[in-house]
Structures are given as structure tokens and as C-alpha cells.
PLY file of the C-alpha trace (Angstrom):
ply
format ascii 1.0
element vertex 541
property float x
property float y
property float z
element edge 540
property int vertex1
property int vertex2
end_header
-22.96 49.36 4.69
-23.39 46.37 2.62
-24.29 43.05 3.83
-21.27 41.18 2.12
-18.73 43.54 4.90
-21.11 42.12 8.06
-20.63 38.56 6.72
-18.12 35.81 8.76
-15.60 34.93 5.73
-15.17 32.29 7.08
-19.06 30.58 7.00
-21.21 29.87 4.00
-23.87 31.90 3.16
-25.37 28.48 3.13
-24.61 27.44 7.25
-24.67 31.72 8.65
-27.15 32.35 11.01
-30.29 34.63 9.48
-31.57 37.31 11.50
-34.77 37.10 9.31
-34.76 33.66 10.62
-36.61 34.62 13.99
-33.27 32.77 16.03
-31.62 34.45 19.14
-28.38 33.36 17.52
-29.46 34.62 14.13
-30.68 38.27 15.64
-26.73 38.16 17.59
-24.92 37.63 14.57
-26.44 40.63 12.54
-26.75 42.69 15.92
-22.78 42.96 15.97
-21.29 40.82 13.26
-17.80 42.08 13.38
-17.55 41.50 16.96
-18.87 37.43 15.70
-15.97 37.72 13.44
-13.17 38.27 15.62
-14.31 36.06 18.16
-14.75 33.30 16.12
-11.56 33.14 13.68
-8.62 33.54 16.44
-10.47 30.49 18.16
-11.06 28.46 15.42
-7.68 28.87 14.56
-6.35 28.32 18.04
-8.34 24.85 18.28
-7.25 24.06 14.96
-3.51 23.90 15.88
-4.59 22.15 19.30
-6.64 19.95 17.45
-2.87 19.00 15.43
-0.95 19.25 18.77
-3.90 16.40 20.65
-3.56 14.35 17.57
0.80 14.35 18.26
0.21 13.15 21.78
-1.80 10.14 20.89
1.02 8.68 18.89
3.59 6.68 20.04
5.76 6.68 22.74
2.41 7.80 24.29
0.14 5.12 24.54
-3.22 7.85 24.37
-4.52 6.30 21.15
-7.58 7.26 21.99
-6.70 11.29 21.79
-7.07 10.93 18.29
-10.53 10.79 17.61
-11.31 13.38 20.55
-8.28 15.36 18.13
-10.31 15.12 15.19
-14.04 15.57 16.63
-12.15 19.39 17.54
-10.65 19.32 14.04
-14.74 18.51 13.28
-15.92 21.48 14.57
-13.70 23.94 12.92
-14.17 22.86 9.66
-18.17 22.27 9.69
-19.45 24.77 7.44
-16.58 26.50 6.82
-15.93 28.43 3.39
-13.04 26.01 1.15
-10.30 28.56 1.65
-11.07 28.62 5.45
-11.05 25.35 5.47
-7.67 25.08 3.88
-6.02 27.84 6.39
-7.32 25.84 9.49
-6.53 22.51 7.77
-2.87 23.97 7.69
-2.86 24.87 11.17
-3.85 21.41 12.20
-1.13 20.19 9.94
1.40 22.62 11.87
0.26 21.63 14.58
0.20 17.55 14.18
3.84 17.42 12.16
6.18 20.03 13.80
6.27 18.00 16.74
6.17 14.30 15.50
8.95 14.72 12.79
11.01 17.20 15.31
13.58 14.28 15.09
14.10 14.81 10.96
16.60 17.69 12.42
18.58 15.23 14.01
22.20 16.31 12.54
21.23 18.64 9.95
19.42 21.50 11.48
16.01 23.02 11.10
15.45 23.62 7.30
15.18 20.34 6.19
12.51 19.74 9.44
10.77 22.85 8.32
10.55 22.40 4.96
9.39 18.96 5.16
6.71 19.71 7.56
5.07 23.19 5.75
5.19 20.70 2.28
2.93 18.18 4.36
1.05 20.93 6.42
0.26 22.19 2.80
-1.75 18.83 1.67
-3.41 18.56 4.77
-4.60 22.27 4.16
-6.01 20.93 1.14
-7.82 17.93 2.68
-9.15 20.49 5.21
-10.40 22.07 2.38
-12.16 19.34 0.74
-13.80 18.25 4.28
-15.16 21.72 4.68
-16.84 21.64 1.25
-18.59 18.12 2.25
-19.16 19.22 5.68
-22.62 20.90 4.07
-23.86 17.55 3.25
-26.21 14.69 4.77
-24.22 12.34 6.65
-21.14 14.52 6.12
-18.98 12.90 8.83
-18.88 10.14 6.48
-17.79 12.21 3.06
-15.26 14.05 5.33
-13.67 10.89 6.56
-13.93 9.76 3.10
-11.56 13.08 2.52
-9.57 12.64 5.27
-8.24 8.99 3.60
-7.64 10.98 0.16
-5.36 13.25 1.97
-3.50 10.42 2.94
-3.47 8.91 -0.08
-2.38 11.48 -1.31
0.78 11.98 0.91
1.57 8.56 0.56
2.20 8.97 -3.19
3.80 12.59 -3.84
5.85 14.51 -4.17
8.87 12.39 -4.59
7.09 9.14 -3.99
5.10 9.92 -0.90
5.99 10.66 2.89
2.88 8.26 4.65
4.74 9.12 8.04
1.59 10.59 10.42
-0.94 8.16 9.13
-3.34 8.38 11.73
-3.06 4.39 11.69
0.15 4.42 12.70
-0.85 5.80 15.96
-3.16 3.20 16.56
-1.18 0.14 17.50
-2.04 0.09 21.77
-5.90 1.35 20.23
-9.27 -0.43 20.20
-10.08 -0.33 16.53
-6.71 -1.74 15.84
-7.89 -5.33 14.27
-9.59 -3.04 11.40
-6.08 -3.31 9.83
-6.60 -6.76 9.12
-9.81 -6.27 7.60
-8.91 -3.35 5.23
-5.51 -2.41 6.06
-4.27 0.97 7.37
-6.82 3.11 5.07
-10.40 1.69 7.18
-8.29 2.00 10.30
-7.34 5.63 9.80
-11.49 6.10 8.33
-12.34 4.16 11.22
-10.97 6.65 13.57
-12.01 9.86 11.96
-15.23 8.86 11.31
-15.78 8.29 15.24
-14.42 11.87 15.51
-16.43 13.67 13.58
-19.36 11.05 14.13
-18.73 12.48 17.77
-18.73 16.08 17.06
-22.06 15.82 14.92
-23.68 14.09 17.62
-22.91 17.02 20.15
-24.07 19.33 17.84
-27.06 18.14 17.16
-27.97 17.09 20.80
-26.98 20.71 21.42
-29.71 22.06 19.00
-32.53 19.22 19.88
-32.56 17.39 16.64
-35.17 15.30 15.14
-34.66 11.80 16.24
-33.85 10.70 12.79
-30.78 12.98 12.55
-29.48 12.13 16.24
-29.99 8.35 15.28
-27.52 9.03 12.05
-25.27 11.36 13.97
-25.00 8.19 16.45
-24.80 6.01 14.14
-21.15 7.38 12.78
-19.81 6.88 16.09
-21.38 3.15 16.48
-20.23 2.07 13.26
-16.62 1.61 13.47
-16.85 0.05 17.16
-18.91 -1.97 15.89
-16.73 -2.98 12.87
-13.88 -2.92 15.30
-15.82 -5.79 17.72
-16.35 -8.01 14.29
-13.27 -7.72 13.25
-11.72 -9.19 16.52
-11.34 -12.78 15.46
-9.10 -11.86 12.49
-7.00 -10.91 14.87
-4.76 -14.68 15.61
-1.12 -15.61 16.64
-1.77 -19.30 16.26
1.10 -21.11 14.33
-0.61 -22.52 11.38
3.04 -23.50 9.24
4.69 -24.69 12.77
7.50 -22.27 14.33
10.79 -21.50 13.74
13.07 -19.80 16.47
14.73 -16.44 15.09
17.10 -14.01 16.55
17.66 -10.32 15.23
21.20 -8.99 16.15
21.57 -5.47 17.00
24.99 -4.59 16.80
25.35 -0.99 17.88
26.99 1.78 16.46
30.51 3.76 17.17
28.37 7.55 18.14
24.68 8.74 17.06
23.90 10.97 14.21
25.07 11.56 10.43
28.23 10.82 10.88
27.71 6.90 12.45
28.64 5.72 9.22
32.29 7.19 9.23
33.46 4.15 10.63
31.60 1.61 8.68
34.26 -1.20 9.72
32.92 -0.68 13.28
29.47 -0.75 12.87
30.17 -4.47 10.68
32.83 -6.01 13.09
29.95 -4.51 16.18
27.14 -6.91 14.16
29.86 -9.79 13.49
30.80 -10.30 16.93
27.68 -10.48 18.47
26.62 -13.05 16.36
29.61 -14.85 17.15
28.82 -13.94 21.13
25.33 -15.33 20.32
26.81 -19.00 19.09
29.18 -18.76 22.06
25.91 -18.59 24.23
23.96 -21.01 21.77
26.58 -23.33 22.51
26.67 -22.89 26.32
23.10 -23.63 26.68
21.58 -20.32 27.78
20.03 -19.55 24.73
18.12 -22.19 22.01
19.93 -22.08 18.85
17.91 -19.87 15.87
17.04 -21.36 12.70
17.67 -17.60 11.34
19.39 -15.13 12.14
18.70 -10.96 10.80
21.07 -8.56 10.91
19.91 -4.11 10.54
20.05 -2.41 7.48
23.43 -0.51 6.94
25.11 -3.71 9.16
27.94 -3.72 6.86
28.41 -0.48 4.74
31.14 -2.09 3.15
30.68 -4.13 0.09
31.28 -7.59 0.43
31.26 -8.55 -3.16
34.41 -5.94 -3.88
35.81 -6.22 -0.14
37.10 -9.23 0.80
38.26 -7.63 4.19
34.58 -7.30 4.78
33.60 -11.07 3.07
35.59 -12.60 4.95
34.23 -10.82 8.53
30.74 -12.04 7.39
31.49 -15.19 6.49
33.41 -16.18 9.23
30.73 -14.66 12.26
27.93 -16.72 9.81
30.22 -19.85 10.00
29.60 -19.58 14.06
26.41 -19.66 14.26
25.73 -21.91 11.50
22.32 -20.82 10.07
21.30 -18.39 7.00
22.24 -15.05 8.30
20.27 -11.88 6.27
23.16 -8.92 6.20
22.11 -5.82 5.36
24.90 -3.94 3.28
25.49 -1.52 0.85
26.59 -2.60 -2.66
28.22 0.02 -5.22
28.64 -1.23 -8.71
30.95 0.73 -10.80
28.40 2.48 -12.66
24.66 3.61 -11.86
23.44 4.52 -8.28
23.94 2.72 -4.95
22.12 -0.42 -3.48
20.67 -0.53 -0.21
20.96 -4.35 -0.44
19.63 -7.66 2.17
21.53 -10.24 1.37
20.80 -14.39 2.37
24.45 -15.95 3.36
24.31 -19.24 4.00
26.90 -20.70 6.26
28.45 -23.56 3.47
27.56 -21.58 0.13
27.81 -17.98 1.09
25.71 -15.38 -0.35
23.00 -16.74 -2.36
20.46 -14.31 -2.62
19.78 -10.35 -2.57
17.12 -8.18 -1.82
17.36 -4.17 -3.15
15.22 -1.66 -1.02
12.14 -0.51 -3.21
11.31 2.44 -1.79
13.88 5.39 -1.74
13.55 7.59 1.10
13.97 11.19 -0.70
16.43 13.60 0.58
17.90 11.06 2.72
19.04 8.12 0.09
18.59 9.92 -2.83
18.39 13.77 -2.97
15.86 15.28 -6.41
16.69 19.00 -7.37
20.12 18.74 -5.86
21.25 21.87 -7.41
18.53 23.68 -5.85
17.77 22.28 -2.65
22.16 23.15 -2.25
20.77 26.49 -2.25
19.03 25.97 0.89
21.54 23.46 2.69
24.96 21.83 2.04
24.11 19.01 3.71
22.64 17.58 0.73
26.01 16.70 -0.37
26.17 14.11 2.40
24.63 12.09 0.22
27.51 11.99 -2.61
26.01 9.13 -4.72
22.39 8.45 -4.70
20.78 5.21 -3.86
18.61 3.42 -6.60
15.44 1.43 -6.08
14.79 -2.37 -6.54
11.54 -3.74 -8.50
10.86 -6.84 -6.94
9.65 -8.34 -3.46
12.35 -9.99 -1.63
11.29 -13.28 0.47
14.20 -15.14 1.24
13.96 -19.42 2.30
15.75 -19.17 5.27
16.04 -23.08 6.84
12.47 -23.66 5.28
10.91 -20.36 6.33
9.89 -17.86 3.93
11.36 -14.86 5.31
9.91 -11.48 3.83
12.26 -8.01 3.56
10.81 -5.03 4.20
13.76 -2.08 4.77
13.25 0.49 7.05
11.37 2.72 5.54
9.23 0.68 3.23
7.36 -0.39 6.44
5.27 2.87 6.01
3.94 2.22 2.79
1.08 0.08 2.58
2.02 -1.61 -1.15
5.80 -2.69 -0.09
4.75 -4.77 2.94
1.73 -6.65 0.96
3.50 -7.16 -1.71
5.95 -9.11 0.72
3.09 -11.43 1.82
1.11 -11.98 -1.18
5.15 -13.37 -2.65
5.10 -15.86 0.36
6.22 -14.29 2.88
5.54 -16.18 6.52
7.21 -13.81 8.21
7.86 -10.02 7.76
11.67 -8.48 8.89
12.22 -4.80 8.85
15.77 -4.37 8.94
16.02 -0.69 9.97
19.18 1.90 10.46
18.08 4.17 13.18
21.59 5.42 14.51
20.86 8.76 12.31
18.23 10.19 14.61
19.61 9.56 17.65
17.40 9.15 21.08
14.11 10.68 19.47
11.02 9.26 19.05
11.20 8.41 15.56
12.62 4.79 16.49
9.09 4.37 18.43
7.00 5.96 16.17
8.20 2.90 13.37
8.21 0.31 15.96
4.45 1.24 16.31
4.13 0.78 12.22
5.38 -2.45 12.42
3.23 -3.28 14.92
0.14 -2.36 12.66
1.81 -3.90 10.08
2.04 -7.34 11.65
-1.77 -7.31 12.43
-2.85 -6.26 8.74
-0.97 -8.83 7.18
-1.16 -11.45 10.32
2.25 -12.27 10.47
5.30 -12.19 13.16
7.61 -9.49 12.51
11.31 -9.23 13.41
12.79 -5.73 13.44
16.20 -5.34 13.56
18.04 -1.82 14.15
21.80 -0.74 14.29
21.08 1.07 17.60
17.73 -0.05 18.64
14.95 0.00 19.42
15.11 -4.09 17.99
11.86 -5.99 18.55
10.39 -9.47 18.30
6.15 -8.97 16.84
3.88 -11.19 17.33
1.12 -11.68 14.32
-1.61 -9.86 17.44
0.92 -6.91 17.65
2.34 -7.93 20.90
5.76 -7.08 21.14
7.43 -10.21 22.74
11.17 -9.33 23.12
12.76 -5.46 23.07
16.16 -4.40 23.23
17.38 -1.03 24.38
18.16 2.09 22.17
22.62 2.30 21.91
23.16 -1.22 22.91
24.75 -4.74 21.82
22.15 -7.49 22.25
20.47 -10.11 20.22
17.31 -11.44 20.74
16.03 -15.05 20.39
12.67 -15.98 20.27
10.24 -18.92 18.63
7.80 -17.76 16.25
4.65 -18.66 14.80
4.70 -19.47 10.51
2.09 -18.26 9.18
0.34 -18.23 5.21
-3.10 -17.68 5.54
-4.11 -14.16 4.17
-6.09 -11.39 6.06
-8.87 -9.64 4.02
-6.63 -6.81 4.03
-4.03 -8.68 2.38
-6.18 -10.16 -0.14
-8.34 -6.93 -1.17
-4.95 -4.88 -1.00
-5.61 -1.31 -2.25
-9.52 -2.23 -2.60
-11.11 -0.47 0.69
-8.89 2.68 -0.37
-10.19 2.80 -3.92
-13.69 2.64 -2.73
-13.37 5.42 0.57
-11.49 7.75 -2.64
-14.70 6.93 -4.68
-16.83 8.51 -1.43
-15.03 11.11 -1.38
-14.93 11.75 -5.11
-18.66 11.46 -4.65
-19.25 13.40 -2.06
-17.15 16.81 -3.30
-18.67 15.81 -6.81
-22.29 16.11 -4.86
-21.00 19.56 -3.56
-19.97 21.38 -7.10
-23.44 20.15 -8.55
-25.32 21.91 -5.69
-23.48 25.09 -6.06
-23.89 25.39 -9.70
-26.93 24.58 -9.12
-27.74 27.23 -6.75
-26.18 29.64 -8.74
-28.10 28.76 -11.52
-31.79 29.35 -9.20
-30.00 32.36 -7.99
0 1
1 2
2 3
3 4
4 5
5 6
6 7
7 8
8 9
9 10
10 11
11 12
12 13
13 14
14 15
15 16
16 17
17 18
18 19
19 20
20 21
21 22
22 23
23 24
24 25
25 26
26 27
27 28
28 29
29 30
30 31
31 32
32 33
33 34
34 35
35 36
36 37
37 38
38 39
39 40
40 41
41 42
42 43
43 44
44 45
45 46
46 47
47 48
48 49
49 50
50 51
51 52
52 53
53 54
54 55
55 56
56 57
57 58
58 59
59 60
60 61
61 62
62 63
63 64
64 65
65 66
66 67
67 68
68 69
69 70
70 71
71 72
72 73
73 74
74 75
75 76
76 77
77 78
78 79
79 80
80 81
81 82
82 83
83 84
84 85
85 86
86 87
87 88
88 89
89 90
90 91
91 92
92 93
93 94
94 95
95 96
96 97
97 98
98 99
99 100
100 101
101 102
102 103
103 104
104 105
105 106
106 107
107 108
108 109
109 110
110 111
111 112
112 113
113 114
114 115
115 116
116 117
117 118
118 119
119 120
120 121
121 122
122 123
123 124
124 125
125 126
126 127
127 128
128 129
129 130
130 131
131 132
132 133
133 134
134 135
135 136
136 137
137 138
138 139
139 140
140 141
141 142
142 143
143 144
144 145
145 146
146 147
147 148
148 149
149 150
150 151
151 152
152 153
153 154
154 155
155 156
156 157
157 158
158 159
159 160
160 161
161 162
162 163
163 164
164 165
165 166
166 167
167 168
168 169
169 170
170 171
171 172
172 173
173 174
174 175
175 176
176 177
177 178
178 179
179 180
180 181
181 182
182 183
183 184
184 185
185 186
186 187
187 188
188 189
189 190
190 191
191 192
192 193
193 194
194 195
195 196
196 197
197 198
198 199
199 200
200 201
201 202
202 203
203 204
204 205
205 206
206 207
207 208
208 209
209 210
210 211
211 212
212 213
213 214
214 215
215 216
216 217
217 218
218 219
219 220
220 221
221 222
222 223
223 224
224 225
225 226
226 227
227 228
228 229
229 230
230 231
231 232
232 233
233 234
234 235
235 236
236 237
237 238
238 239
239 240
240 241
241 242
242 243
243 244
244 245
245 246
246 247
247 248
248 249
249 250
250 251
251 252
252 253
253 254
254 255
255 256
256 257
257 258
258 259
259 260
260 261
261 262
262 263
263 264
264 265
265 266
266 267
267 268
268 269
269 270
270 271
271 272
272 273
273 274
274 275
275 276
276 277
277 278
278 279
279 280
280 281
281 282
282 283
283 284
284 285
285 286
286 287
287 288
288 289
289 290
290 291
291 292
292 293
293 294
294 295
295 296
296 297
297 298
298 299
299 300
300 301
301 302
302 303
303 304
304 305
305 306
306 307
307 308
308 309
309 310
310 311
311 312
312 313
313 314
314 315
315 316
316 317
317 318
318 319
319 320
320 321
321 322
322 323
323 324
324 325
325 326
326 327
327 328
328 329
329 330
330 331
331 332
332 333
333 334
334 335
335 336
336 337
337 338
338 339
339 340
340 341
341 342
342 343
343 344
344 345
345 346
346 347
347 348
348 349
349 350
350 351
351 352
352 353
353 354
354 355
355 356
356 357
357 358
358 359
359 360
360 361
361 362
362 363
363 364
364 365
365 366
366 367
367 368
368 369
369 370
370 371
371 372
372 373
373 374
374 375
375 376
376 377
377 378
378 379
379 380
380 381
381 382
382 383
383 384
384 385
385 386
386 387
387 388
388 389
389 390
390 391
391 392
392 393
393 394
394 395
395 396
396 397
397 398
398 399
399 400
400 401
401 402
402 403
403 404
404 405
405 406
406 407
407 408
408 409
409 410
410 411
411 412
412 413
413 414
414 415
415 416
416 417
417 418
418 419
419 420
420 421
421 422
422 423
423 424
424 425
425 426
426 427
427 428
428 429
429 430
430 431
431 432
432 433
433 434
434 435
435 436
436 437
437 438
438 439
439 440
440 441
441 442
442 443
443 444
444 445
445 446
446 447
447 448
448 449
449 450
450 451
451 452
452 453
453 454
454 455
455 456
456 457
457 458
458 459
459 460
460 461
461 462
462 463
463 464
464 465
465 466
466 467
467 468
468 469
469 470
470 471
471 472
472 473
473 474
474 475
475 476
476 477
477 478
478 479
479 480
480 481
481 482
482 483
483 484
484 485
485 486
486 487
487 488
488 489
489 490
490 491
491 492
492 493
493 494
494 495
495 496
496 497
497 498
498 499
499 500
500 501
501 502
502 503
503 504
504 505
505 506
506 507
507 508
508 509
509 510
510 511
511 512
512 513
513 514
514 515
515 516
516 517
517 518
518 519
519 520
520 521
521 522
522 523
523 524
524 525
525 526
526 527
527 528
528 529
529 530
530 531
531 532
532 533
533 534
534 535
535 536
536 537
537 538
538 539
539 540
């Protein structure tokens, strides 16, 4: 029999065990190799998905942050020294395993093939990464390339296909965590490195306690599991809710909508006159004392699906609940112009002048605003004809001057990508809104899992942030990530709160896609490093 049937497909020739090698383990493994085989690849597959499944549970509603690097020190120890194409099959089990559950709630309404699809496409990059993180894995110090990896994979995501789907950043699932002030220093890419490099800095220091390692390779093993707490302690005192512009007191209405799901929308008339009167219920209680009266007021996205600039049904509803509480109210509405694709629009109204100012959503969610291959995703689902007209994107940041405060727009799902929100603070923004539609996905987590981004968000870029939603979950943010004031999901409310202005800018803001650029250089290195020592051992060979 040859030797290439008794080998483990799955292992480099490089990491297998050598019976010539004198080892117990190394005389096992040729004693009965195809028993080694079998035992080894259902496992490593079955801790693969569990590793994806641990990884779910430490993101929000949960608040077990801290299951994600035990998630990814499992993840770890499937993929070290692992063949690339093994790597890829486990790193698509972990996917699998991670994004069936957390985007369960992208079948809201439509059914499983859109949840499906969406979640293999994903599950497919991460097999890549898992593939790139088993080819470093045979390095020095190769917690650190495969964390490097780890943040191209999500770069990656965050940018195709179809402009990127960052949802399951492992930062997101950090806002209750320890190593959350990283985002201020370099944003949501060192906070997700931060956080696999402690896993796999934890799984290399098991193994090589297990094997009695020389003290120079437990100190480095150690050492990746020191580093980011340590970063993590330094980085505490960026961390600041101090009001360095003054304050300003805002209120975010959330309005409510007629039912849940895809059809919310069908009576677009409710959903505006539910937003209109309870801002005019909120200047009823402004002027009976039991609340202080808000320099600002922020309505959801999708708060009036009627255009006001063609409607003057809808204007003059607007207008009239802006009259009553007398401040700049931000409406979010969508506009359609005669020709050319739909905006998802914010728009400033002022009480005496009206609307003054717009805002047009930059980033498109695909499939849901806009749908690419229609003719061939049809094939798969006519739900894509929901969407009759598609939505276009805006170019430019929106801060609006609302009473003297530069208020910063940031639409629903723009919150998850890392460019849209700085780009709102490096224009001026003093504080962040995410006006947000919700009402599509009903009572699932998804509503918690962006509340958590925003929460991130307002640490990276120390800043309050107001998030208002059609159906909730609204929230007031604190620039610390302290979430001050909360509605319920499926009510009427408005919340009131004073808020801290601030303009100073975090290193995470300033550097913007810096610390990314450099952790894709490490890992360009380190799978760079990789190729030249296999050539060159094929060369000696």
C-alpha cells in the first residue's frame, strides 16, 4: 500500500506525526492511520460548526461577549495545520454554523431561500478565510497572521458581492465586552483582531503547554493572549461621555406601525399620521411640564412613505405635527422623482421655513432596496418583485444644523459599514442618528443585533447616538455605549433625553481605514511567507 492512502488529507505532510520520529503519537498514527482518519475529520468538523454555533450565542440579545474568543480558540484548533482545502470545508462549517442562526430573521415574510442563499454566499467567504488561516497556521507566531486573515475575510464581506453584507462582524458582538474601547482606537477592524487574536493566542498556548514547550515559545504563545488586554486596558481613557460642545436635549419619536412584516408599508398614511401624532402628543406633554422641551426632534426611516414634495396631503401632516413642537424635526420619507430610481431620503423641516435640507441613504441594502439580476434571482422567488422600483444611492454625508447642533445621518443599514458612519463625523457631525425601519422583521433579533452596532459605533467615533425605529427597539447612546433611554419593540413612545456635543476625534476616526490596511498587509505577508516556503520546498525536494 502506498504511503500517500495512510496519510490524514486533511494534515500537511509538513504538521503529520512521523513514526520514524521515535513519538508515541507518531508510532499511533502509522500503526492504524485510517482509524486516525475517521476519528479525526467527523470531529473536526463537528467542532467546527460548534465553534460557528458558540460564536452566535455571544452576540446580542445575549450578553456572553466573551464566548467569542473561547468560539474562535475551537475554530483555532481545527484549522492549525490543516491542508488549504480542509481548511476551507471546516471554515464553511463554522460559517454555517455562525450565520444560519444570526440572520434566521432575513426570512421574516419571504421564506427560506432568500435566508439560505444569503447565508451559504457568506458561509462561502468565510470558507475561504478558513482557508487562508490554515495556510498561515504553519508559521511562527501564526495566531497573529491568522487573525491578520480573519480581518481580510471581513474585509472582504464588507465590500462584495453587491457592495458588501458586514452583518456578523465579530465587533458587532462586542458592545457589553471588555476589549470594547479598542473601537475607538482603530475602529471595528482591531476590535474584531483584538478578539481573535486572544482566541487563537489561547488555543496556541494550550497546545504548547500540552507538549512542554521551550519557554521562549510559551512566552510568545502568552504573549498573543496578553496583548490585546493589554491594548484593551490603554485604550480605556479614550473611552469619555463628557460634553465638550455643551448639550442639547433630543427626542427620537417612534411612531409604530399598522402590523409587522412586508406588508407594513401597505398603509403608508398610517405609519406617517402614527409618527405625526406623537410628536404632537409629545408638545402636548412638553407643554404640560412632564417632559423638557427638545431642541431636536428625529423621526425613523420610512416615517412617511409618502412624498411630501408631490403630496400635499402628506406636507401638510408634517408640517402641521412640526409646527407643535416647534423645533427642526428630521423626517425620514421616501421621495420618487418621475424618472430614475427611488430615494430613501432624511429630510431637516424646520418649523417657520419647512424643508430645508435632504439627506439620500448611501448605502443600498441589496435585495431588499434594490434587487441586481432581477431576472434571475425571479427564477428562484417572486418576491423580488416586491420591490417594483429600485432605490438609488446618495454620494454625500448628510449632517444636518439642527438648533446649532450638527446632527449626523446614518440610515439603517449604513450603521454596519465602517466608511458611512466616519464619514458622518469627519463632515461635523456632533452627534450620530440612525434612523432605522425595523417593522419588516418583526420580533427577531435583528432589531438587537443593530442596536448593539450602534452601540460600537458610538464608542469608535465618541459620539451620542439617537436611534430611531418605526417599531422599536428606539434608543438614546451615550458616546461610552451606555444606552440611556429604550423604548419597547410595537409601541408609540418618544423619548427625551439631554445629550452631550461632542467634536473631538477618536484615533479611530482620524486614521479611518488605516489599522485595516495595515492587519490586510499582515496577512498579505504572512500567506505571501507561506507560497515562498512551499516553492521552496518543492524546489529542495
Amino acid at each position: 500500500m502506498s504511503s500517500s492512502i495512510t496519510r490524514d488529507p486533511g494534515r500537511t505532510a509538513e504538521a503529520e506525526p512521523r513514526a520514524e520520529a521515535g513519538t508515541e503519537a507518531g508510532a499511533e498514527a502509522a500503526a492504524s492511520p485510517r482509524k486516525g482518519w475517521a476519528a479525526s475529520w467527523p470531529v473536526r468538523a463537528a467542532l467546527a460548526a460548534g465553534s460557528g454555533a458558540l460564536l452566535y450565542l455571544s452576540f446580542p440579545p445575549r450578553p456572553l461577549w466573551w464566548l467569542a474568543p473561547v468560539a474562535l480558540a475551537v475554530l483555532g484548533g481545527c484549522l492549525h495545520g490543516r491542508r488549504a482545502r480542509a481548511g476551507f470545508g471546516l471554515g464553511l462549517l463554522h460559517g454555517l454554523g455562525f450565520l444560519l442562526p444570526l440572520l434566521v430573521w432575513t426570512s421574516e415574510g419571504v421564506g427560506p431561500v432568500p435566508w439560505i442563499a444569503l447565508v451559504t454566499l457568506e458561509a462561502l467567504l468565510i470558507g475561504f478565510t478558513g482557508l487562508g488561516i490554515a495556510l498561515v497556521s504553519r508559521l511562527p507566531a501564526w495566531p497573529l497572521g491568522a487573525a491578520a486573515v480573519w480581518i481580510a475575510g471581513e474585509a472582504l464581506r464588507a465590500r462584495a458581492p453587491f457592495g458588501g453584507f458586514p452583518w456578523g462582524k465579530l465587533a458587532f458582538g462586542q458592545a457589553d465586552g471588555f476589549f470594547l474601547p479598542l473601537a475607538a482606537l482603530g475602529g471595528t477592524p482591531l476590535l474584531s483582531f483584538a478578539i481573535v487574536l486572544c482566541g487563537f493566542g489561547l488555543y496556541e498556548a494550550l497546545r504548547t503547554a500540552r507538549s512542554h514547550p521551550r519557554r521562549a515559545t510559551a512566552a510568545l504563545a502568552a504573549l498573543t493572549v496578553a496583548a490585546p488586554i493589554g491594548a484593551a486596558l490603554a485604550a480605556r481613557p479614550l473611552v469619555s461621555d463628557a460634553a465638550e460642545d455643551g448639550t442639547a436635549v433630543a427626542a427620537v419619536v417612534q411612531g409604530n406601525v399598522p402590523r409587522a412584516g412586508f406588508d407594513f408599508n401597505a398603509q403608508r398614511r398610517q405609519v406617517l399620521d402614527n409618527h405625526a401624532n406623537r410628536t404632537i402628543q409629545l408638545a402636548a406633554d412638553v407643554k404640560a411640564g412632564r417632559v423638557p422641551k427638545p431642541d431636536f426632534v428625529v423621526w425613523p426611516e420610512n416615517s412617511s412613505d409618502i412624498d411630501p414634495y408631490t403630496q400635499p396631503d402628506a406636507y401638510g401632516v408634517i408640517d402641521n405635527a412640526v409646527k407643535a413642537i416647534g423645533v427642526p424635526v428630521a423626517i425620514g420619507s421616501v421621495l420618487a422623482p418621475e424618472t430614475g430610481p427611488l430615494r430613501n431620503t432624511m429630510i431637516l423641516w424646520d418649523p417657520v421655513k419647512g424643508p430645508t435640507d435632504t439627506y439620500d441613504k448611501r448605502k443600498i441594502q441589496p435585495f431588499g432596496e434594490r434587487i441586481p439580476m432581477r431576472s434571475f434571482v425571479r427564477l428562484f422567488s417572486s418576491d423580488v418583485d416586491r420591490v417594483r422600483r429600485d432605490f438609488g444611492p446618495g454620494k454625500d454625508p448628510g449632517v444636518f444644523d439642527m438648533a446649532g447642533s450638527g446632527v449626523g445621518m446614518v440610515t439603517c443599514f449604513e450603521a454596519a459599514f465602517d466608511d458611512a458612519v466616519r464619514s458622518t463625523v469627519q463632515d461635523g457631525a456632533q452627534v450620530i442618528a440612525v434612523p432605522s425601519n425595523n417593522a419588516t422583521f418583526g420580533r427577531s433579533q435583528m432589531t438587537y443585533q443593530q442596536l448593539a452596532m450602534d452601540r460600537v459605533r458610538a464608542v469608535e467615533h465618541s459620539r451620542t447616538v439617537l436611534v430611531p425605529v418605526t417599531s422599536g427597539v428606539s434608543a438614546v447612546i451615550r458616546p461610552d455605549g451606555e444606552i440611556v433611554r429604550q423604548t419597547e419593540m410595537f409601541t408609540a413612545d418618544a423619548l427625551v433625553a439631554e445629550i452631550p456635543l461632542r467634536s473631538t476625534q477618536t484615533p479611530a476616526t482620524r486614521f479611518g481605514p488605516l489599522p485595516e490596511y495595515l492587519l490586510l498587509l499582515v496577512a498579505a505577508g504572512g500567506l505571501g511567507w507561506t507560497v515562498a516556503r512551499r516553492i521552496s520546498a518543492r524546489r529542495a525536494a
